[in-house]
C-alpha positions in Angstrom: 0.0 0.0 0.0 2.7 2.5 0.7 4.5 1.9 -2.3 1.9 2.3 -4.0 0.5 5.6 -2.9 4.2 6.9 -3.0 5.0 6.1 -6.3 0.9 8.1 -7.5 2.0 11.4 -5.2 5.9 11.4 -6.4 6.7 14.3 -8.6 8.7 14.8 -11.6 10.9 16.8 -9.4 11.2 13.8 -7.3 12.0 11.5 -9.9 14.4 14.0 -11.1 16.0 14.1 -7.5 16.3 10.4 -7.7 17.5 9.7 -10.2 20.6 12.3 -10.0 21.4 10.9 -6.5 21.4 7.8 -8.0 23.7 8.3 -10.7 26.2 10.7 -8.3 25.2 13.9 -10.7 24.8 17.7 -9.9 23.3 20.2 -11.3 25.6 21.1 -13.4 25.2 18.3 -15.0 22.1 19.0 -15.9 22.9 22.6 -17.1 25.3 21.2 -19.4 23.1 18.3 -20.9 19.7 20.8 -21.4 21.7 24.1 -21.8 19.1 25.5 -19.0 20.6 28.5 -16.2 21.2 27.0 -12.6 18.0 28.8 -11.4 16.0 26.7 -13.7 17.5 23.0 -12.6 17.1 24.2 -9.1 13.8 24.5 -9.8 13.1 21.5 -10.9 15.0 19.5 -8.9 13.5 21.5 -5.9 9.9 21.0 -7.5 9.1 24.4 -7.7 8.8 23.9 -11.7 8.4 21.2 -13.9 10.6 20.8 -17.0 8.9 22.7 -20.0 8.7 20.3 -23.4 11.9 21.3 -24.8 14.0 20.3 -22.1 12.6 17.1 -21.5 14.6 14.6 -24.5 18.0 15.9 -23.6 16.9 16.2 -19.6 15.3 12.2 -20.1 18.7 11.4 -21.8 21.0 12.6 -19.3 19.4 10.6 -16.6 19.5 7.8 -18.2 15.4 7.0 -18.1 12.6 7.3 -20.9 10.7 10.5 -21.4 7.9 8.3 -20.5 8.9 7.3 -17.3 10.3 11.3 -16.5 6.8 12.9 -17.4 4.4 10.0 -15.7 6.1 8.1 -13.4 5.5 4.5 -12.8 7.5 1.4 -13.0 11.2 2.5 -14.0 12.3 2.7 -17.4 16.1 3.0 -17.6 18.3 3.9 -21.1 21.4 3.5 -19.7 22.8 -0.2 -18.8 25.9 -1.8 -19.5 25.4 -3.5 -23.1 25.2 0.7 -24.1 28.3 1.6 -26.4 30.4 4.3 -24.8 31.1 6.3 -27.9 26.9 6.7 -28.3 26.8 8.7 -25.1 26.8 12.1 -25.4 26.4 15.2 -24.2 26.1 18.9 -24.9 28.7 21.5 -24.1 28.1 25.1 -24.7 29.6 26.8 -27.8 31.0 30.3 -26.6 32.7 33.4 -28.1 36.3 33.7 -27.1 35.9 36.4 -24.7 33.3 34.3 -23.0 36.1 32.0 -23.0 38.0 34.1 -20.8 34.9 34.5 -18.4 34.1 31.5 -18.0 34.0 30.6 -14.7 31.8 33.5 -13.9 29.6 32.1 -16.1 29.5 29.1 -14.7 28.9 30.3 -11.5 26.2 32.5 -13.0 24.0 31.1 -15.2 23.9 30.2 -18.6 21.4 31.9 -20.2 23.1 34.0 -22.8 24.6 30.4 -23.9 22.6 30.4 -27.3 24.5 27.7 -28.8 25.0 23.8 -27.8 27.5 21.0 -29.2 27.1 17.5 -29.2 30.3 15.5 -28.2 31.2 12.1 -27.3 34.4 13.5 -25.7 34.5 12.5 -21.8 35.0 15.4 -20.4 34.2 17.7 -16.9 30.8 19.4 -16.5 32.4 22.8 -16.5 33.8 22.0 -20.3 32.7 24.1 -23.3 33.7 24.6 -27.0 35.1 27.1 -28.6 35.5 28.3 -32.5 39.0 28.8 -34.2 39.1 32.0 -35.8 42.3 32.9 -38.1 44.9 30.8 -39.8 47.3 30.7 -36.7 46.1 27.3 -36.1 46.1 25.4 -39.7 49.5 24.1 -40.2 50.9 23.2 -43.7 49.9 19.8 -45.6 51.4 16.9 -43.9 52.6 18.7 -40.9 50.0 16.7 -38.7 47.4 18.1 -36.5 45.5 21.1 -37.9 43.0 23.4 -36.7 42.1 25.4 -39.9 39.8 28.5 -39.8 35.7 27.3 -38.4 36.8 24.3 -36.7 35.4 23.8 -33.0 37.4 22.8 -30.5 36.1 20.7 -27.1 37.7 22.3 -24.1 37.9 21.0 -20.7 39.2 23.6 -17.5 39.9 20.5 -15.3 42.8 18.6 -17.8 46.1 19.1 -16.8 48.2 21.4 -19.3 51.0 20.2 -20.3 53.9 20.2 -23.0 52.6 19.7 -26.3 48.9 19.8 -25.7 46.4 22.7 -27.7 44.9 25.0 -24.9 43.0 28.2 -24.9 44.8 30.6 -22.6 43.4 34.3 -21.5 46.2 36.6 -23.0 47.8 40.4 -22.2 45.4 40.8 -18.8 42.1 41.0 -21.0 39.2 38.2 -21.3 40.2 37.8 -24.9 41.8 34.4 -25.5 43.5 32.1 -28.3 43.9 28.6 -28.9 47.6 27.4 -29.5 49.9 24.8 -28.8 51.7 24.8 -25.4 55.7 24.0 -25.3 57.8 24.1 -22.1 61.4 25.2 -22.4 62.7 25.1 -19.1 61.5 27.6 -17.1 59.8 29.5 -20.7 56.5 28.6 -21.8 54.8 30.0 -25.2 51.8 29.7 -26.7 52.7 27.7 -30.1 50.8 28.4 -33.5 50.9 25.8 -35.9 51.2 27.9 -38.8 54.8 28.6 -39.0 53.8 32.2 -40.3 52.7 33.2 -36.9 54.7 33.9 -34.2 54.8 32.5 -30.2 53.0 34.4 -27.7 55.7 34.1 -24.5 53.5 33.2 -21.9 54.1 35.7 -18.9 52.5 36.7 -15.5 49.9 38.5 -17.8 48.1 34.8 -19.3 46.1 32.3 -18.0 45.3 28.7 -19.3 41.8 28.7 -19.2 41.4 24.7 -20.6 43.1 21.9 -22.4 41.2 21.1 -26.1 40.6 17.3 -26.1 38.5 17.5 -29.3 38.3 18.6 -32.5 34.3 18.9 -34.0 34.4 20.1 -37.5 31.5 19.8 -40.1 32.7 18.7 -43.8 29.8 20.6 -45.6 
């Protein structure tokens, strides 16, 4: 009897509750995988609001459960199990200008509501990642050179991997929130920001940068 009355009064908020603390996620999670502000999660996970339609897919996803089973309740209906193929999971990071970039943690801290544009990666990555777009030709080395980040390319970027020598970062440059994407090399006690077109020159990076993330992905459309 009292399973059965809890599961008729339990809430989408509830189910939402449950479900996170079942699978160790925060709201940030959830911010990351819809693309809605920290005040709106909070609501729903506090069951002060209930998802509108166009959250519900990616919020359904994310937890792992059907949109059935989010929206009505009932007997459990779970999406993610152990047969699922890691490279099909994915998730949504927010595609930001590079002077967002620089801002970023105030952002996320904030909310995300000026966020306008998500991307779909399969990267593994933080909740706090984002992407970014490659402007200029700094980036697109010369045929058979290896790695190239030509012009329009979107890069995955995570704040929480480790830079180190010989790994593409975006780093907050001359004391402003405008930042690039290069290549990081480690010379001893120098480090510079590396292009990859040999036409460009290093950035030395002094007291005035910052390393904002490490780029573990490259997204790029063909057409």
């Amino acid at each position: 009897m009292f399973n059965s009355l809890n599961m008729i009064t339990e809430t989408m908020g509830d189910r939402i509750s449950r479900r996170m603390k079942a699978l160790k996620l925060k709201s940030t999670h959830l911010m990351a995988a819809t693309g809605a502000s920290k005040g709106t999660v909070s609501q729903w996970v506090n069951g002060g609001t209930e998802p509108s339609a166009k959250y519900i897919s990616k919020l359904a996803e994310v937890l792992g459960v059907s949109e059935r089973w989010l929206t009505e309740g009932g007997l459990i209906e779970e999406t993610i199990g152990n047969a699922e193929p890691g490279p099909d999971l994915r998730r949504r990071v927010p595609l930001i200008s590079s002077v967002q970039a620089g801002n970023w943690k105030e952002m996320v801290e904030g909310n995300l509501d000026e966020v306008t544009h998500w991307i779909e990666t399969t990267a593994k990555v933080s909740p706090y990642s984002f992407s970014l777009r490659v402007s200029g030709d700094s980036m697109s080395a010369p045929s058979g050179s290896g790695m190239s980040l030509p012009n329009g390319s979107i890069v995955i970027v995570d704040p929480e991997v480790e830079p180190v020598n010989g790994r593409i970062v975006v780093a907050r440059i001359n004391g402003t929130n405008e930042t690039t994407v290069k290549k990081l090399a480690i010379d001893g006690p120098n480090m510079y920001l590396m292009p990859l077109n040999p036409s460009f020159r290093p950035i030395p990076l002094d007291s005035t940068c910052e390393i904002v993330g490490v780029c573990v992905r490259v997204e790029m459309d063909l057409l």
